[in-house]
N, C-alpha and C positions, 0 to 999 in steps of 0.2 A: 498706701493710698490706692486704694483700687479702682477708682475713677478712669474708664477710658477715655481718651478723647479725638475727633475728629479735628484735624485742620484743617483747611479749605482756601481754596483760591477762588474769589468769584471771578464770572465772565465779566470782561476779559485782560490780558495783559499781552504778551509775548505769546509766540506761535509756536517760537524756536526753541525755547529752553522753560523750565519751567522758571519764574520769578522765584529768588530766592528767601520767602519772610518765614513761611511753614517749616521751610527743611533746617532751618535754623534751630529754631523752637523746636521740633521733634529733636537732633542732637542734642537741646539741655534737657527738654522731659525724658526722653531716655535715656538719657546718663542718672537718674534718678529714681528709676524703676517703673516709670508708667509706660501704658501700651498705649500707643500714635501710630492711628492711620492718618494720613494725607493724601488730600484730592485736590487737583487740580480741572474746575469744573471750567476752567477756558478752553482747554484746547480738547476737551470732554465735549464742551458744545457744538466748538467749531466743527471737529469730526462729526456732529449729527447734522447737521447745514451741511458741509460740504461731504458728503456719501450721495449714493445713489436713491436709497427712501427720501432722504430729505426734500434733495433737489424735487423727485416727485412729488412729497408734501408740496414745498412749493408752489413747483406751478399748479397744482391742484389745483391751489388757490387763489388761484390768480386769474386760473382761463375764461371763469365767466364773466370777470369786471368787462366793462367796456371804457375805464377811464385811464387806461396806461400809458405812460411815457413812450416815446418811441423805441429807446434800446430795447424797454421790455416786452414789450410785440415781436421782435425781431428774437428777442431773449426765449420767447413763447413758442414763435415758430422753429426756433432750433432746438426746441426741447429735448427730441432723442440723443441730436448730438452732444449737448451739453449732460446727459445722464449718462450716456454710454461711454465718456471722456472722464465723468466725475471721479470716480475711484481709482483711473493710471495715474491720474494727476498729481491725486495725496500719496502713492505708492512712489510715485518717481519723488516728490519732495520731501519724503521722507527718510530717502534714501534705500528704500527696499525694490527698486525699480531703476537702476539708473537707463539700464537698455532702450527707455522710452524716451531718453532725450531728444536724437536723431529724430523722431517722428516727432514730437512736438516743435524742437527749432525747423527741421525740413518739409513737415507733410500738409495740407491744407488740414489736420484733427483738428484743432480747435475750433468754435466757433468764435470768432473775435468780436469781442465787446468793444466800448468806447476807448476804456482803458488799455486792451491789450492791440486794438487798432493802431495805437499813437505809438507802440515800442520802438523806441531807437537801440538795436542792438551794435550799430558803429561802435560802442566805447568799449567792447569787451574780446574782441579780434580774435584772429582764427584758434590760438590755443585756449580760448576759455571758451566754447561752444558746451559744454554742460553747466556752466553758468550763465550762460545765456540762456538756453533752454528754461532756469530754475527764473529767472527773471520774469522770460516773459509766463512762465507757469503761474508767477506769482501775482502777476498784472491780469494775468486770465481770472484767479480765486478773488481779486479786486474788483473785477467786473460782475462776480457772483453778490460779492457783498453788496455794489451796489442798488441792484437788483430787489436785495432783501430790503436795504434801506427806501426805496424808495416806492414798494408794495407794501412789503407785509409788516415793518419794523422800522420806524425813521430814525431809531435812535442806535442801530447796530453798526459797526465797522469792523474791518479787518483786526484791529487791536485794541476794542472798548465798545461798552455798552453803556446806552443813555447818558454817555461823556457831559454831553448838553445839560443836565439836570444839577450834575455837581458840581462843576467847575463855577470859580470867583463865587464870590459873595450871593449864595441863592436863598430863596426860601425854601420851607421843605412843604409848600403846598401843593407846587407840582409836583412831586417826586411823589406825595401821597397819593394823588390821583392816578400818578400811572403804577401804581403800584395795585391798586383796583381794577388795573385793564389786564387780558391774558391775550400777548399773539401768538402764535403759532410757535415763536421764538421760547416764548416765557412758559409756554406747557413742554417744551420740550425741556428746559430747564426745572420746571416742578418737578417733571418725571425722575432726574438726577439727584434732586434735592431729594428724595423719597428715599432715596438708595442710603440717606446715610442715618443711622441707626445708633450712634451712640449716645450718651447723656449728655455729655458735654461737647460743644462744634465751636470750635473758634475759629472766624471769620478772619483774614489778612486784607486790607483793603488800602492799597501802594498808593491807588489814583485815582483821580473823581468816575473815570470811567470803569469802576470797580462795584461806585459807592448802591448804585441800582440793585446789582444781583444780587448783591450782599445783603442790603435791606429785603431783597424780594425772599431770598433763602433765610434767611433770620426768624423772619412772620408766619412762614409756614413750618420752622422747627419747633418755633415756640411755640406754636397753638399745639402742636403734638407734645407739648411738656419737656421737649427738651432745655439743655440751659446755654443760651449764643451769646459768645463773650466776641468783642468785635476791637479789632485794631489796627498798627499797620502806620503808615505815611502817610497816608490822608485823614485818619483821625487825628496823629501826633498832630499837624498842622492848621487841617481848617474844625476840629470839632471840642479842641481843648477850652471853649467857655461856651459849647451847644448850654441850650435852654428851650428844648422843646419834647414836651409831655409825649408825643404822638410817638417820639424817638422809643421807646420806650415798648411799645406792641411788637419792634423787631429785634431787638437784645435787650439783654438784660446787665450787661457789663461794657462799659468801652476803658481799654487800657491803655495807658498813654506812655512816651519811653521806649528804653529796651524792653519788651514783653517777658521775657524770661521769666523773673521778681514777681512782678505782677500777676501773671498766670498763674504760677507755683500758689502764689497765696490763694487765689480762691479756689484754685483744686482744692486745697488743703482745708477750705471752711468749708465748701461743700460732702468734703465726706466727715464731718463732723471734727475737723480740729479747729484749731483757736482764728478769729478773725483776725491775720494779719492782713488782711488786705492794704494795698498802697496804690498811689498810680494810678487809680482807680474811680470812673464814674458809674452809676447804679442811679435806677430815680428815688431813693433815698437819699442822693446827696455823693459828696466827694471822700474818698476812703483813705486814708493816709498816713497809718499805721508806720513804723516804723519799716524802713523795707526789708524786705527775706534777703539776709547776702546768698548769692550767688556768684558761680562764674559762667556768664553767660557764652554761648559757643562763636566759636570763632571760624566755622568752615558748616558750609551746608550737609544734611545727611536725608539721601534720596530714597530710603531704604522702604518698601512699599509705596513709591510713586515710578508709574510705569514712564520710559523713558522714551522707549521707542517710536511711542506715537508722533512725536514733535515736528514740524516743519521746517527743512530749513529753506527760510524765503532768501530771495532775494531781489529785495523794492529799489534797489539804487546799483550802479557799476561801481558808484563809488566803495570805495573800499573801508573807511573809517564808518561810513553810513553801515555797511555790514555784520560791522559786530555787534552791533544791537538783534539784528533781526536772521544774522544765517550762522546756524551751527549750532551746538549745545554747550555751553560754558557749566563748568563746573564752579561755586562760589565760594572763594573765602577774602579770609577779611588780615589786612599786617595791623589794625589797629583801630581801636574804638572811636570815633571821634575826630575831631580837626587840630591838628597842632599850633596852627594860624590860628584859625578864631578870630578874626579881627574884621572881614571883609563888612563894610556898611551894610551890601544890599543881600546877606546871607542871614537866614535864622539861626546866629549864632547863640542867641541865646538858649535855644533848645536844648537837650541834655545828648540828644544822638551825634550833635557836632558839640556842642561845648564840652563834654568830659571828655581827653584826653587818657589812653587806657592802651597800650601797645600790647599786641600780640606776643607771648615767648617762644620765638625761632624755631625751636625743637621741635616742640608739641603741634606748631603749625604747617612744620615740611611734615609731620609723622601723618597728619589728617589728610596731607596733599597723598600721600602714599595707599593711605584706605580708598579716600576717592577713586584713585586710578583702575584700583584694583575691583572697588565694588562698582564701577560704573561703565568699566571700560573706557573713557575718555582721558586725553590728556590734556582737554583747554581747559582754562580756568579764569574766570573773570576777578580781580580783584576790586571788593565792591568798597574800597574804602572811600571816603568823604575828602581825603588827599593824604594817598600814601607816602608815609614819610621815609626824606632818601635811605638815612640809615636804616632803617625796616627795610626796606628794598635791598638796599647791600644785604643785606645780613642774610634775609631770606634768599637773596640769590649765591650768595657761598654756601648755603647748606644744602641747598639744592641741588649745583655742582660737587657738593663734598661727599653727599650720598647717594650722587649719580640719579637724581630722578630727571627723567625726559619727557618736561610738559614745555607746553605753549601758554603763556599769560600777560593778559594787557590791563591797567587800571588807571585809576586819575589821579596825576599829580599837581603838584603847582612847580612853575618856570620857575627854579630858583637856583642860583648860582652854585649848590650844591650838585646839582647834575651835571658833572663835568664829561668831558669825550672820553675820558677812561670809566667811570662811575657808569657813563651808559653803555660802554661797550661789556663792561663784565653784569648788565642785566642783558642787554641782547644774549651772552653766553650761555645765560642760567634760562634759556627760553620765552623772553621779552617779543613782543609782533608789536606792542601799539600803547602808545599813552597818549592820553587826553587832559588839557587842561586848559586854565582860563586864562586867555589875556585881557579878556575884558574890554574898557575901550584903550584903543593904545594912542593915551593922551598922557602924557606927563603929568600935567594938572589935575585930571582924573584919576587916573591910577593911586595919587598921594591921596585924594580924598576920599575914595574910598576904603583908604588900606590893604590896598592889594597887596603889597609889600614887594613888588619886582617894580622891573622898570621893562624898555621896550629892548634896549639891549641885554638885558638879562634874560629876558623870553627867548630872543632872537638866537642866543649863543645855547641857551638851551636847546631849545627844539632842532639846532643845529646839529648839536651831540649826537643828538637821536638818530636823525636822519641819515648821518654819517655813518654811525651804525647797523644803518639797515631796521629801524625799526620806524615804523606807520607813525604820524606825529597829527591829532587832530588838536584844533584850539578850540574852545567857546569864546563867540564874542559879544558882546554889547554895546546897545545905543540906546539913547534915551536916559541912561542915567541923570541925575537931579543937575540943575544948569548947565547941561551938556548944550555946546554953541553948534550951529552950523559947521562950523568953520572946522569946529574941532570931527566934526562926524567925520568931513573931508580930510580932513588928514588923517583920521583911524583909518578910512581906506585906503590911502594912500600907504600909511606903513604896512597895511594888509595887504598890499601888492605885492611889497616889495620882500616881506617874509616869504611871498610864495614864488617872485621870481627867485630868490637867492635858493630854493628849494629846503627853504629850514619849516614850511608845514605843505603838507599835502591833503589837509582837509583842512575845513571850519565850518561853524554855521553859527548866526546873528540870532541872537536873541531879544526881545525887546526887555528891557528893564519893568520889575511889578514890583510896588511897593509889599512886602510882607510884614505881617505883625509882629513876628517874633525876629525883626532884625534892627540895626542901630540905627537906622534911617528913619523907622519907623517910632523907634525910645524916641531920638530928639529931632523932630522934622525942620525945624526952625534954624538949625546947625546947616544943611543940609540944601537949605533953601526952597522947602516945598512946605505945601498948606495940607491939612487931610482936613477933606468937608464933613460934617456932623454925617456919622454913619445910620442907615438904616436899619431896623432889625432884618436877620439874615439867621438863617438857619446853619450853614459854613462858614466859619470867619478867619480867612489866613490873607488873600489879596486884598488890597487895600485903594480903593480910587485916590488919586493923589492930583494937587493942580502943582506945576513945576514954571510960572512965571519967568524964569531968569533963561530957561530952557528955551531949545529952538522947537520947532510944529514936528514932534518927531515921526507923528503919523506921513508926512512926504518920503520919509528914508525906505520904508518897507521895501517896496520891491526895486530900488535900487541895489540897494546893498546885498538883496538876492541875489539880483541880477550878476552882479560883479563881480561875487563870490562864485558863481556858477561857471561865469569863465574863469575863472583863477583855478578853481581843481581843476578845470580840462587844461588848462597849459594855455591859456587864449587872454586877449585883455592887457597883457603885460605894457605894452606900448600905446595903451590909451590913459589918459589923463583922470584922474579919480572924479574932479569935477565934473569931466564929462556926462557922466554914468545920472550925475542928479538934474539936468536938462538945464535951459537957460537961465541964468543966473546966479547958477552956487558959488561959491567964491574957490579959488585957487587955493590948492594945497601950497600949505608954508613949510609944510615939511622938506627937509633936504632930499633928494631924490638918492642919493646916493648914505642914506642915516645905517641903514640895515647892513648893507656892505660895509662900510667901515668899523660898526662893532662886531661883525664875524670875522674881519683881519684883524683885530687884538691878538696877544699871543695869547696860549692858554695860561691858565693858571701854573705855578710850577708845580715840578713833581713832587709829588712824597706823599704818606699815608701807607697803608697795609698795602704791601706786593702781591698781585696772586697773575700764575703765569696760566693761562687759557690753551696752552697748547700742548702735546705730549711729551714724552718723555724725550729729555736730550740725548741724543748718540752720537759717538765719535766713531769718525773715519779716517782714512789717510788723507782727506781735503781738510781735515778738522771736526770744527761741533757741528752736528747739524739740526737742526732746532724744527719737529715739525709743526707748524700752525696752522689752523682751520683752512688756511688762501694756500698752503702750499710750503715746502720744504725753504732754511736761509741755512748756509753754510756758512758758518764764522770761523775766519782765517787769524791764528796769532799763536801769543807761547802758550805753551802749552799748558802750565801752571794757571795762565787767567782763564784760559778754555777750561779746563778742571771747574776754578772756580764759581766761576760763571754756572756750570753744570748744574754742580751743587745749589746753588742758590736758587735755581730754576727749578730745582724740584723740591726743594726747601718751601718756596711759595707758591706749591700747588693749593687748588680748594681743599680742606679738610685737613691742613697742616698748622700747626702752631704759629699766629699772624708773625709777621716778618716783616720792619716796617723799611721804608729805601732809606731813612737815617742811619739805621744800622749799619745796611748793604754799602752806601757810602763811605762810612767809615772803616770800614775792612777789604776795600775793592783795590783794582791794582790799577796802575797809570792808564790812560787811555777809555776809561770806563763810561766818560760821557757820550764815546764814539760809541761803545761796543751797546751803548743803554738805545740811542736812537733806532738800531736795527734792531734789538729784541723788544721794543714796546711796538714795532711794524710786527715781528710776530705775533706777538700774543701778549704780552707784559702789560700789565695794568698798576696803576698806586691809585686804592682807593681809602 
């Protein structure tokens, strides 16, 4: 098949890492002999905005308006300093500069915009002064964005472009029209799109602030005769029943799904083999061949996308807020799909979460291994839909069993599975951060939607975590369908009280959207909500919905910010959750003391696969002495259980044939419940 292809990222997504949809897709096209280049035209652009030429395009263009905002006057009149600052800026947050931090935290260099005026660097104290520096460097390139947004591009931001156009339910009439407009932004971007030169360009398009470039780079491959096949997470979602002709003058293929399947097939017809196409929309209609088995990749592959150039920003102190946007995560994946499946307000029905499809352990720490080596990095973001524990066991003993030394955080779900041992041998295997949904934490809600935990089940979980030294963010929600007043106030209220007990150290509120492809949406009437007769829309995934049984959930907004915002800083703890929504809310009925009492549960009992996390046992004249990550324990006794004990402790290292504590139990010598509490303080884990 000798078809080349172009993958592409339009502008924009992340700053810091490259979005992982292309580097996937190039691992399965190259395991199959095609040649795959990858571009990532975001942070392609960003670097032409934020350089030195640019900045001068810029104000070029801007000096002789006489109708600008005030920042921009002031923005105009600092013009040298803002060009002669442009280029340390992306060198220090790139990491190729750090020696400029000092002068930017210390020196008047910057010119400060509105943005980097308002920097509160209080939350980040004296030993994080080069991430403060990166912070306010990052609120500096903020106030550059602004500037553009509000001259020369209204539709640009620091992470998306013409966001506004595609998000909810639109038509694509404006999006056509500005797709006939060129600013200063969009030639800079044609000139990029020029550069790529093969037959085939396949478009990745994650978010509606994607869906612009994509279309703008699509129109101008295709009039040069190339063939733009277009997919991604924001096609799977809002473009799976598009019905618009005009879609049409900017690809020529939109693939729905994992792309892998789909992609191969129409490589495959275009160089003249059989139409298997599947998956697949064309303005001839919907394609639905039989699918090409494959096996689609399970770990990203960077191989001709440059790395170097990346930002690491940093837009928040908070620390859960950072793994999104500071540092470069390497991506793989423990499993295809959702093992729950069940949540109401999730598009469960789609195939990226409904098919269930586990990663095989080996082949996945073997890819973790290439990574390291071809990338030089050792983070890794786990991009699963909710990694499941046993995959996370499993991947974390081979990990330790083959000695590889990364950092990695992904998304789970609170479930009673995550024990303090379970999460202490993922902290082992290089574990920083997991994220997952508590939703609202209402008993009544949580059952109705199928969340399938409760609030003590979250609570003991993310406790595990914590205790382990690993970063614990939640996703929460309001506004779900009948959600009461009464109950928002007590979600806050148990969200106080998880973060005075210290079992989460971030969250953030999300408002609840009805989407088409979730249970809420199959039967509304279950559910208790009405969907008004839809207009035609050229996107269709959000769904306007009326929720009658519901409270006015537009008043919670910026409370529930509010309250969260003191809850990460440590503040808030001793105000009343009522308070936070002004006069009138009604009183939390929750018991103030609910979270603390199921974190004094005992834990579950022991037993399961032994694995000891610390080195090798050695005997002295004090006895054994056991070394653990916290520091040396010397076990005193006969000598014969010191022996055995020995043995079994290197019995159940990682990489040893499992060893479960019913065994050990059974063969142990008197006194062994004594001698098990001191070596699970070491290091002993039963998972």
């Amino acid at each position: 098949m000798p078809i080349a292809i172009t993958l592409a990222l339009p502008p924009l997504c992340q700053l810091n890492t490259p979005y992982p949809s292309i580097s996937y897709l190039a691992r399965f096209l190259r395991s199959v002999g095609l040649e795959v280049a990858q571009r990532d035209l975001g942070i392609e652009l960003a670097l032409r905005v934020y350089s030195r030429d640019g900045l001068a395009a810029i104000f070029d263009s801007i000096a002789d308006r006489d109708d600008l905002p005030e920042p921009a006057w002031r923005a105009l009149a600092l013009r040298r300093h803002y060009e002669t600052a442009i280029e340390g800026v992306v060198a220090f947050l790139q990491g190729r500069d750090r020696g400029l931090g000092p002068r930017i935290l210390g020196t008047p260099w910057l010119p400060r915009g509105p943005r980097s005026a308002e920097v509160d660097l209080s939350g980040f104290g004296p030993d994080a002064q080069d991430d403060a520096a990166r912070h306010l460097a990052t609120r500096w390139l903020s106030d550059v964005a602004d500037l553009v947004t509000a001259c020369i591009d209204d539709g640009f931001a620091l992470a998306r472009y013409q966001h506004h156009l595609a998000a909810g339910a639109v038509p694509f009439a404006p999006i056509a029209e500005r797709l006939e407009r060129t600013t200063l932004l969009d030639g800079w971007l044609d000139e990029l799109t020029d550069t790529i030169t093969t037959p085939v360009v396949g478009l990745s398009v994650p978010f509606p602030g994607n869906l612009y470039a994509a279309l703008r780079i699509g129109k101008r491959l295709r009039a040069r005769g190339q063939y733009i096949v277009m997919g991604g997470g924001y096609v799977n979602t809002e473009l799976r029943e598009v019905d618009e002709p005009a879609l049409w003058s900017c690809v020529d293929a939109l693939t729905f799904d994992e792309g892998e399947g789909p992609l191969l097939a129409i490589l495959e017809h275009r160089s003249g083999g059989p139409d298997r196409r599947h998956r697949t929309l064309t303005a001839a209609g919907r394609h639905d061949a039989p699918p090409v088995e494959v096996k689609p990749a399970r770990a990203a592959d960077y191989a001709g996308l440059r790395l170097d150039p990346y930002l690491n920003l940093v837009d928040s102190p908070n620390p859960a807020h950072r793994l999104w946007s500071d540092g470069r995560w390497n991506k793989i994946t423990i499993a295809h799909g959702c093992y729950w499946k069940r949540c109401a307000f999730c598009d469960v029905h789609l195939d990226y979460i409904a098919r269930f499809d586990p990663t095989p352990t080996p082949s996945l720490v073997e890819q973790v291994g290439e990574l390291v080596r071809t990338t030089g990095q050792r983070g890794f973001h786990l991009v699963d839909e909710a990694a499941p524990p046993r995959g996370l066991r499993d991947f974390a003993l081979e990990l330790l069993a083959q000695g590889e030394a990364i950092s990695w955080w992904g998304n789970i779900r609170f479930e009673r599975a995550f024990t303090p041992d379970l999460a202490r041998l993922l902290a082992a295997s290089g574990c920083v951060a997991v994220t997952g949904g508590l939703e609202v934490a209402s008993d009544r809600l949580l059952a109705r939607m199928e969340k399938g935990v409760t609030v003590e089940q979250v609570a003991r979980a993310a406790r595990a975590f914590t205790d382990a030294g690993v970063l614990v963010h939640a996703y929460l929600m309001y506004g779900f369908p009948t959600e009461t007043e009464q109950e928002t106030v007590d979600s806050l209220e148990l969200v106080r009280q998880l973060f005075a007990a210290g079992a989460l150290r971030s969250a953030f509120w999300h408002r609840f959207v009805l989407t088409r492809h979730s249970p809420v949406y199959a039967n509304p009437a279950a559910y208790g909500v009405t969907v008004p007769p839809e207009a035609p829309s050229f996107a269709r995934n959000d769904v306007p919905h009326l929720d009658p049984l519901g409270a006015d959930h537009d008043r919670f907004d910026s409370p529930l910010v509010r309250a969260l915002e003191a809850y990460k800083s440590g503040r808030g703890f001793d105000r009343s959750a009522a308070s936070w929504f002004g006069r009138g809310a009604p009183v939390a009925t929750e018991p103030p003391d609910r979270v603390a009492r199921a974190l004094a549960e005992p834990p579950p009992p022991f037993g399961g696969r032994l694995v000891w996390l610390g080195g090798d046992p050695l005997v002295d004249d004090d006895g054994l002495v056991l070394h653990g990550i916290d520091g040396p324990l010397t076990l005193r006794g006969p000598q014969p259980a010191l022996d055995w004990l020995g043995d079994v402790l290197m019995a159940a290292r990682p990489g040893e044939p499992p060893l479960s504590w019913e065994e050990v139990r059974a063969t142990g010598p008197k006194g062994l419940d004594r001698l098990l509490e001191a070596v699970r303080r070491a290091g002993l884990v039963a998972v």
